[in-house]
N, C-alpha and C positions, 0 to 999 in steps of 0.2 A: 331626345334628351341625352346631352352628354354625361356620363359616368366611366372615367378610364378603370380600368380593374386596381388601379394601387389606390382608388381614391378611398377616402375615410366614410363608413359609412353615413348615411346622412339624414344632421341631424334637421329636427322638426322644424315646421317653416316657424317662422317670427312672429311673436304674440303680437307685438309694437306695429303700428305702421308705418304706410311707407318713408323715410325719414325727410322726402321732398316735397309730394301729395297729399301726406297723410292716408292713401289710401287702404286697403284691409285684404287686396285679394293678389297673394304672389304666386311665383310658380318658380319652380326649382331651375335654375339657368346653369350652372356647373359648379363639379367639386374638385379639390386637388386634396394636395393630403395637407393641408394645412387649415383650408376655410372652404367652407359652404358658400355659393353666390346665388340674390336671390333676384328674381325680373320682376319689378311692378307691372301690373297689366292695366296702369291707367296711367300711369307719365313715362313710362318706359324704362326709368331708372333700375340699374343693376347694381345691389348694395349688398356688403357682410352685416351682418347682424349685430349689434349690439357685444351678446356674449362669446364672440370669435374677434375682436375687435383690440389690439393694444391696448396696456394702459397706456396714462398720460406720459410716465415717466421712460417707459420702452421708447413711443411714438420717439419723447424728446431725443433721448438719446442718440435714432437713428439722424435727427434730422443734423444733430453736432457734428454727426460723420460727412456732413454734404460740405463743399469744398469751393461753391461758388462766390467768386468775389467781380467785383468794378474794375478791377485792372486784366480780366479776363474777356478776351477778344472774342474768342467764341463764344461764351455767355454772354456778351453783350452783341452780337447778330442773333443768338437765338433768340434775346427779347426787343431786337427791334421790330419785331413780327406784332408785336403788342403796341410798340411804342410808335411806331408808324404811323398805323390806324389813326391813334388816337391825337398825332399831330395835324395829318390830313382833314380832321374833322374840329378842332377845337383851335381857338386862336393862344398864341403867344400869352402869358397872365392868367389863362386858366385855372381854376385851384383845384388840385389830384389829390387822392390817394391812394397809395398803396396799400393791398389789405393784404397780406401774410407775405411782408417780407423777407423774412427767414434771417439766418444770423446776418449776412453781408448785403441791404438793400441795393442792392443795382440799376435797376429799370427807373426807381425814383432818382439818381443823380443821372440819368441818363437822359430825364425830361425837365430836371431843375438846367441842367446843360443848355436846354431848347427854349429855356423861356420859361419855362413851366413854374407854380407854388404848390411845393410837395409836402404833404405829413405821410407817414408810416405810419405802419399797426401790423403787428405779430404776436398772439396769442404769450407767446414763448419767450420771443425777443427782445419784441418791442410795446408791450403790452402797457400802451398808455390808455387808457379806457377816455377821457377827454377829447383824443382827435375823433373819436367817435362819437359826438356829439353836437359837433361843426357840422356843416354843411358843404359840399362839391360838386364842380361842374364833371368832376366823371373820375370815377372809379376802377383800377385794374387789380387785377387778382389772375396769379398767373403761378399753376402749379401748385393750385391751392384747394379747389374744391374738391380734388378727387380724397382730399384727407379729411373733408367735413362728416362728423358723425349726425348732424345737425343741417345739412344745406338750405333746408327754409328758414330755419330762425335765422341763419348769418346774411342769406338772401333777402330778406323782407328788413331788418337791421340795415343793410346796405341801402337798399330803396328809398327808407326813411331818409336819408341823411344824402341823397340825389337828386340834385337840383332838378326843377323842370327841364326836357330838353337837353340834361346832361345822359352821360354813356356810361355804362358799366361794361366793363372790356372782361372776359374772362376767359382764359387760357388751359385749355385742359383737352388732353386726348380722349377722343369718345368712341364708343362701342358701333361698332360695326355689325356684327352680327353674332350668332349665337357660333358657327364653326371659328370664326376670325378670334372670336373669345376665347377660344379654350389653345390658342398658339398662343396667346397675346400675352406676351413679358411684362407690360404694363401693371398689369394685375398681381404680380410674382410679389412687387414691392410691397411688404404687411403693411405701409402706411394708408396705403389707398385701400376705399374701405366705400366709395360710392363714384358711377362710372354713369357718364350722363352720354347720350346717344344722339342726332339731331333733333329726333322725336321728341324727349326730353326738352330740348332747349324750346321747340315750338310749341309744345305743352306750357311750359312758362308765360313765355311769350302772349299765350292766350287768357293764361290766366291771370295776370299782373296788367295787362294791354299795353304789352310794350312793343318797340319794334326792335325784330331781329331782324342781325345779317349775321351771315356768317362767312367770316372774312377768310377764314384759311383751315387746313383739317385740325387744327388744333387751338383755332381762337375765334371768339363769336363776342359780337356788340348789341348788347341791348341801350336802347332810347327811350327814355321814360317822355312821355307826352307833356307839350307844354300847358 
């Protein structure tokens, strides 16, 4: 068990469960001096707790500070890594969305560009509750899950609203191991708050009966069955 000596001492595991499984039974994964991490030992997921967790209006505030726009070169190679995929697999006319676009949508006029019919959705943003209630041949969410306080409910919400045969594309850096976690900057950022592993994603996978790939270290496609 990692504990470095400046870490805060620590506190009691999680009354709540797992916020992905539901499951009941964790085990202490690392501490800094900021937050406790905790390991489900039935989906694998590595999440802070509820009462270490930002509020809403902190969360917001951080994400005001992000700086990514569409007329940015490098943010837009970083999400063809997404967008790629999901041309390779999906024709021209497809209908997407993006699920937690953040202030400046990008990746959606990147595949309205390709042919694509795009709606957005952002909590914060773009919080139109409506496009969430349509229907789509595939769904991306990119840089998004690791800030879910909630990943089943927004996961199973997605599902719903996922055509047969359509993809959910999801973009997020996953846990490696237990020493790789405790270097790992990833975690540093207070927004992220639940850290999914491949274990996790095949866990899903099994439990929804979907199929995964996993297209790159930090983006995986799920296929819901026709």
């Amino acid at each position: 068990m990692y504990s470095p000596d400046n870490a805060p001492a620590l506190k009691p595991a999680p009354i709540t469960p797992c916020p992905l499984c539901q499951g009941q039974e964790f085990a202490h994964y690392h501490s800094d001096k900021r937050r406790d991490y905790w390991h489900c030992q039935q989906c694998d997921l590595v999440f802070v707790a509820k009462a270490q967790q930002l509020s809403c209006d902190d969360e917001k505030a951080i994400y005001q500070q992000h700086e990514n726009s569409p007329n940015d070169e490098g943010y837009r190679r970083f999400l063809s890594r997404m967008a790629l995929p999901i041309q390779q697999r999906l024709p021209k006319g497809s209908k997407g969305l993006d699920f937690g676009c953040g202030p400046g949508p990008t990746l959606s006029l990147m595949l309205e560009e390709q042919g694509y019919e795009m709606s957005v959705y952002d909590l914060y943003f773009a919080d139109h509750p409506r496009v969430l209630e349509q229907s789509y041949d595939f769904i991306t969410s990119t840089e998004v899950f690791e800030h879910l306080a909630a990943p089943k409910t927004e996961l199973e919400r997605l599902l719903n609203i996922l055509n047969p045969g359509g993809y959910l594309g999801i973009m997020t850096k996953r846990v490696l191991n237990q020493a790789a976690f405790a270097r790992w900057h990833y975690k540093n950022d207070q927004t992220h708050i639940t850290f999914f592993s491949d274990a996790s994603f095949h866990w899903l996978a099994r439990h929804y009966g979907l199929e995964l790939e996993i297209v790159d270290n930090d983006v995986v496609l799920f296929r819901k069955p026709l």
